[in-house]
C-alpha positions in Angstrom: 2.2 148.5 28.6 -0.7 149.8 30.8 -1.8 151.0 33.9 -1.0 148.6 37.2 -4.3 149.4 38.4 -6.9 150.8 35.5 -9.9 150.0 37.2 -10.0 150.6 40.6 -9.0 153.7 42.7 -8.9 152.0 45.6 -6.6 149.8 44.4 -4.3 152.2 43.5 -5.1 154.5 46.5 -3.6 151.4 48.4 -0.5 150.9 46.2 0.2 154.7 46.6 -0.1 154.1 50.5 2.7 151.5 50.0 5.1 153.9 48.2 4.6 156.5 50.8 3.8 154.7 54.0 4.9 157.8 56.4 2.6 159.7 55.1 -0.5 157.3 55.4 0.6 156.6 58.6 0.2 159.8 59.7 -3.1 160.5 57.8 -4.3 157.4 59.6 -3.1 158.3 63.2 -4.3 161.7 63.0 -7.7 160.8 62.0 -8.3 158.4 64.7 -6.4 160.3 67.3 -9.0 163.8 66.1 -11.8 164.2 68.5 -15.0 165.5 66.6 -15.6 169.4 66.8 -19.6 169.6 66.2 -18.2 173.2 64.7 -15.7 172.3 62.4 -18.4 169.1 61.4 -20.5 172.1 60.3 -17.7 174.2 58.7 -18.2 174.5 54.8 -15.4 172.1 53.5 -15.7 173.1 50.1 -16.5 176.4 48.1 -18.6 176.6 44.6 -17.6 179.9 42.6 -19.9 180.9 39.5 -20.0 183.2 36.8 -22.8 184.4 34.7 -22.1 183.8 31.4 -24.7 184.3 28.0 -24.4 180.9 26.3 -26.8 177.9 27.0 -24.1 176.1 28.3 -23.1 175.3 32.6 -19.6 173.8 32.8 -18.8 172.6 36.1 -14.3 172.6 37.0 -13.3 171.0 40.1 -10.0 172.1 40.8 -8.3 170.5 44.3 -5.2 172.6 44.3 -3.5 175.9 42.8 -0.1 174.8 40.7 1.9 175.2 38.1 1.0 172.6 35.5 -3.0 171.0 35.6 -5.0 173.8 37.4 -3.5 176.0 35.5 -4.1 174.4 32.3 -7.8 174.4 33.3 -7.8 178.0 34.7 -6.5 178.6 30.7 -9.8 177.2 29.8 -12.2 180.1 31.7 -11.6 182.7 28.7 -13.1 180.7 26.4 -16.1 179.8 28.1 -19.4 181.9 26.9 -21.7 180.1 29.3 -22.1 180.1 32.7 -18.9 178.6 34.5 -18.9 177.0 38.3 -15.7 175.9 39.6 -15.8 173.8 42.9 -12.5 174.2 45.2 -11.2 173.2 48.7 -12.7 176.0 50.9 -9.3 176.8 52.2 -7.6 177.2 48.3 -6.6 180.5 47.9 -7.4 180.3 44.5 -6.9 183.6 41.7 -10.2 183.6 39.2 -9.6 185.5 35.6 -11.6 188.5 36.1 -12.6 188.3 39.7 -15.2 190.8 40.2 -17.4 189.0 37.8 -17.9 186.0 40.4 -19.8 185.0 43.4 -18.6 182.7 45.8 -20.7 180.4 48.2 -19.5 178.0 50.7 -20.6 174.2 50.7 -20.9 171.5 53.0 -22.3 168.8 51.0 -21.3 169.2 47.0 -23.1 166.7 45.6 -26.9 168.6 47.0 -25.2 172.0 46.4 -24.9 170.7 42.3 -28.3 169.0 42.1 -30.6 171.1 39.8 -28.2 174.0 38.7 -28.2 172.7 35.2 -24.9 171.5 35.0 -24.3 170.7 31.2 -20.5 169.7 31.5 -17.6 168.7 33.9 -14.2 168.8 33.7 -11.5 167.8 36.0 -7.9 166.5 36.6 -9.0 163.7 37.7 -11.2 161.7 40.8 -8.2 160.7 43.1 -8.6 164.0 45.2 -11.2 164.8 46.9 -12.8 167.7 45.0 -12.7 165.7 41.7 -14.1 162.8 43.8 -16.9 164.5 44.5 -17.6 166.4 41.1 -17.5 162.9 39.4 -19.8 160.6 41.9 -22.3 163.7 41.3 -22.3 163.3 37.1 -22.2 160.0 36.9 -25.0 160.0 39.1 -26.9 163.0 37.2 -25.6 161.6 34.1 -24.0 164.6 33.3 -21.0 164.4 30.4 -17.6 164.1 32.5 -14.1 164.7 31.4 -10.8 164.5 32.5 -8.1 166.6 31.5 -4.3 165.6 31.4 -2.3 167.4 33.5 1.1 165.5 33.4 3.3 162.8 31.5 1.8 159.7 31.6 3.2 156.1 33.7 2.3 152.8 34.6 1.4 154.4 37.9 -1.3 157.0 36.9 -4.6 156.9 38.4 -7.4 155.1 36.8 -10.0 157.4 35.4 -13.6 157.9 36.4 -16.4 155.1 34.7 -17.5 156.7 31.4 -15.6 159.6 31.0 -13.6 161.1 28.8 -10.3 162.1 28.7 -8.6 165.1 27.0 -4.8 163.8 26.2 -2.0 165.5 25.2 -1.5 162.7 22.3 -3.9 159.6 21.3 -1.1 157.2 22.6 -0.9 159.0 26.6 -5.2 158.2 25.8 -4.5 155.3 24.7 -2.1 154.0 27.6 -4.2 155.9 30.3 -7.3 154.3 28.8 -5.9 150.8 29.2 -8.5 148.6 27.4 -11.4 150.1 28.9 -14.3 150.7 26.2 -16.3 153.2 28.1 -13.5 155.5 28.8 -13.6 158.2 24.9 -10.1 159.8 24.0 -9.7 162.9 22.5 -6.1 164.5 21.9 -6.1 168.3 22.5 -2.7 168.7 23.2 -0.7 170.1 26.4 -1.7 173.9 27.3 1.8 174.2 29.0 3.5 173.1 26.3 1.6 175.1 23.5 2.4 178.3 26.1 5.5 177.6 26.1 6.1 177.5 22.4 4.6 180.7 22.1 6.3 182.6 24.4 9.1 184.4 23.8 11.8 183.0 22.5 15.1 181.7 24.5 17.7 184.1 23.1 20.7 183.6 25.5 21.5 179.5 25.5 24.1 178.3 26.4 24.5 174.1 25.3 28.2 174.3 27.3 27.0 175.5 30.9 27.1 173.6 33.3 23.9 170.6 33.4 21.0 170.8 36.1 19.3 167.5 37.2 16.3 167.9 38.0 15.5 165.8 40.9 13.0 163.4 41.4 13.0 161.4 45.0 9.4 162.1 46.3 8.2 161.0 42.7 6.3 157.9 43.9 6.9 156.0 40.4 10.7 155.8 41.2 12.4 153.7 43.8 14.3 156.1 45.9 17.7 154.6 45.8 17.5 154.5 42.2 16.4 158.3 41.8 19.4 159.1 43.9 21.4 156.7 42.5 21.1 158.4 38.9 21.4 162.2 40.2 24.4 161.2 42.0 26.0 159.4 39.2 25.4 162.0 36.4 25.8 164.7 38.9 29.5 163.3 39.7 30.2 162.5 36.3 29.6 165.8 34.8 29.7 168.2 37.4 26.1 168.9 36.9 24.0 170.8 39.5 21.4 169.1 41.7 17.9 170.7 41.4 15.7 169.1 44.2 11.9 168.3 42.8 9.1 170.7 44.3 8.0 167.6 46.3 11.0 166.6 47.7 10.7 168.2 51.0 10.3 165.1 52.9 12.6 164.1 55.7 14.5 161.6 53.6 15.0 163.8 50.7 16.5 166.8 53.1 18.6 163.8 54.0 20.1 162.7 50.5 20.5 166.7 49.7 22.9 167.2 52.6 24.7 164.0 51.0 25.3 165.4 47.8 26.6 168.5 49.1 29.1 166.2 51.4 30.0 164.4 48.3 30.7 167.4 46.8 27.6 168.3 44.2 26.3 172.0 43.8 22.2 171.9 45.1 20.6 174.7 43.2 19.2 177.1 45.2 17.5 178.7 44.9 15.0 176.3 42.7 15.1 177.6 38.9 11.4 177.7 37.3 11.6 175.9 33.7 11.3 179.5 32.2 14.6 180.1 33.9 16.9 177.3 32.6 19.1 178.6 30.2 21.5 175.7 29.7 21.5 171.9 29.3 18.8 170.0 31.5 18.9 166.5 33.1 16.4 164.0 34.7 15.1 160.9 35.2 11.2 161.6 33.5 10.3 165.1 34.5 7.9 166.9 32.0 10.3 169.5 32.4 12.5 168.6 30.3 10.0 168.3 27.2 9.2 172.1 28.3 12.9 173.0 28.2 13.1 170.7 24.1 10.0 173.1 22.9 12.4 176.4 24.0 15.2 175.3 22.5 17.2 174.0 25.0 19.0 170.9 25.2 17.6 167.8 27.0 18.5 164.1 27.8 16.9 161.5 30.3 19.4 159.5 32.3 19.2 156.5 34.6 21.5 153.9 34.8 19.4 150.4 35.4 16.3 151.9 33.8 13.1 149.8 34.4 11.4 148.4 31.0 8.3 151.1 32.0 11.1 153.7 32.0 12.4 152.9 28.9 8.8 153.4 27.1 8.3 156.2 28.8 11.0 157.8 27.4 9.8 156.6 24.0 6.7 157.4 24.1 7.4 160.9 24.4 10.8 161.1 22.8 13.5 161.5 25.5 16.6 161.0 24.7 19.7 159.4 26.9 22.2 161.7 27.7 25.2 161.2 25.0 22.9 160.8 22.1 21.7 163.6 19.7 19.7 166.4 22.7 15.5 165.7 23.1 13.3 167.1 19.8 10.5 169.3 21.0 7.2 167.7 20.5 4.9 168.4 18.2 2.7 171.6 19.1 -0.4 171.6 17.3 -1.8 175.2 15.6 -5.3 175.2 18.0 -4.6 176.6 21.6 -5.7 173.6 23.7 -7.7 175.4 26.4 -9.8 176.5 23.1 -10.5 173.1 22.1 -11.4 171.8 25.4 -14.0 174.8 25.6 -15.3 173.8 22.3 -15.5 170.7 23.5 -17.2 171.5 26.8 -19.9 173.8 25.3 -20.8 171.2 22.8 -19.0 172.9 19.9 -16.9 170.8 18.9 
């Protein structure tokens, strides 16, 4: 299999339009309902943040959002960076630096002027489908400046395509492979998954429990899923097994809000508090959340589960190893000995 769209971001920009049509709606209306503010036209929209380093090297990261699994992962990469580092953010991202104090901060309107002539050697990313890493990749393919895009998540079908000529930093050679899709411009190199090497080396799990109760993890906002099937599967295993109902951090929609007051009608426990991953102590349930190969590499038992599983689904699930719930619990992947956040500096600087 392969991605629906791997060429074109418009073309999957549109398809993820479809699967969440409320939303676009709304982006739509409010942009054509906005009357222009000659002061906000003016207003910095973006902010570049540099440190001084002593190597040769200027590595550019765009970063469009603080969370808990990509930025982070490219946050893990500052330590390792001797040269001088610039990181380009939303200018309304409250945003925490390693060692503050070291940096400078300066808003900007237009990022693609701001980045012309600062000797830029290196970019890195999560990717072009947001509006920072938009920017940061029209500017190095136009300076032909050396681009890359890290991983930050399981790959699907559904992924975004990745930027012409770039290269991408994959957790394996097969997610590069798949996200790849044919294209010969596109350069894989496997580097692992920073949250999952953390993970392994953090400290160890000590009070499991295999017999407490499950938690689903939900997954309705996920825009790969059909929504009656997500809920279909949390409500069936959640039934079954008397499994707790974790909503997903995304499902704060109207409709999701919805199907939780169901469950808890129906008679099913919603966890809330949400547990982080670091908290689960017992089995863990969902339908394709990375999660659960977080909760396989601390020793926890794992399974997938959904009833009328898409072929996609299926390889998905084999891809990375998931196992159905009644079969022996997830392995933990294979974590390799390098830290990946060192590797992608080497990589970045040239070193490697």
């Amino acid at each position: 299999m392969a991605l629906i769209h791997p060429h074109s971001l418009e073309r999957w920009q549109e398809w993820r339009d479809t699967r969440r049509p409320a939303a676009a709606l709304r982006g739509a209306a409010s942009r054509l309902l906005r009357r222009p503010d000659p002061a906000q036209a003016a207003a910095p929209g973006f902010t570049l943040h540099t440190r001084e380093g002593t190597g040769t090297s200027r590595v550019l990261l765009g970063i469009d959002a603080a969370g808990p699994t990509g930025q982070e992962s490219l946050l893990a990469v500052l330590p390792y960076l001797h040269g001088t580092v610039e990181v380009l953010t939303p200018a309304d991202l409250d945003l925490s630096l390693p060692g503050d104090a070291d940096w400078t901060h300066h808003p900007v309107i237009e990022p693609r002027a701001a980045l012309a002539g600062r000797g830029i050697t290196a970019v890195l990313t999560t990717g072009w489908e947001h509006p920072v890493g938009r920017e940061v990749h029209a500017w190095a393919m136009r300076a032909d400046v050396p681009n890359a895009v890290l991983q930050d998540g399981t790959v699907t079908p559904f992924s975004a395509p990745l930027p012409p000529r770039t290269t991408l930093l994959a957790w394996t050679e097969a997610d590069g492979e798949f996200r790849r899709s044919g294209r010969r411009e596109i350069e894989v190199r496997a580097v692992g998954s920073q949250r999952l090497w953390e993970a392994s080396h953090g400290d160890p799990v000590e009070d499991v429990d295999p017999e407490a109760t499950p938690l689903f993890l939900g997954e309705l906002a996920a825009v790969e899923l059909p929504r009656r099937l997500a809920a279909s599967a949390a409500h069936s295993f959640c039934r079954s097994t008397g499994a707790r109902y974790q909503p997903g951090p995304a499902d704060g929609d109207r409709l999701s809000r919805a199907t939780h007051s169901l469950l808890r009608r129906r008679g099913i426990t919603v966890q809330d508090p949400p547990l982080a991953p670091s908290e689960f102590r017992g089995p863990v349930v969902s339908i394709m959340s990375a999660d659960l190969l977080e909760a396989a590499v601390r020793g926890l038992p794992a399974w997938v589960h959904c009833p009328h599983a898409p072929d996609w689904l299926h390889e998905y699930w084999e891809r990375y190893g998931l196992r159905p719930h009644g079969a022996p619990a997830t392995a933990a992947p294979p974590i390799g000995a390098d830290e990946p956040a060192r590797l992608i500096a080497q990589i970045l600087e040239g070193d490697a």
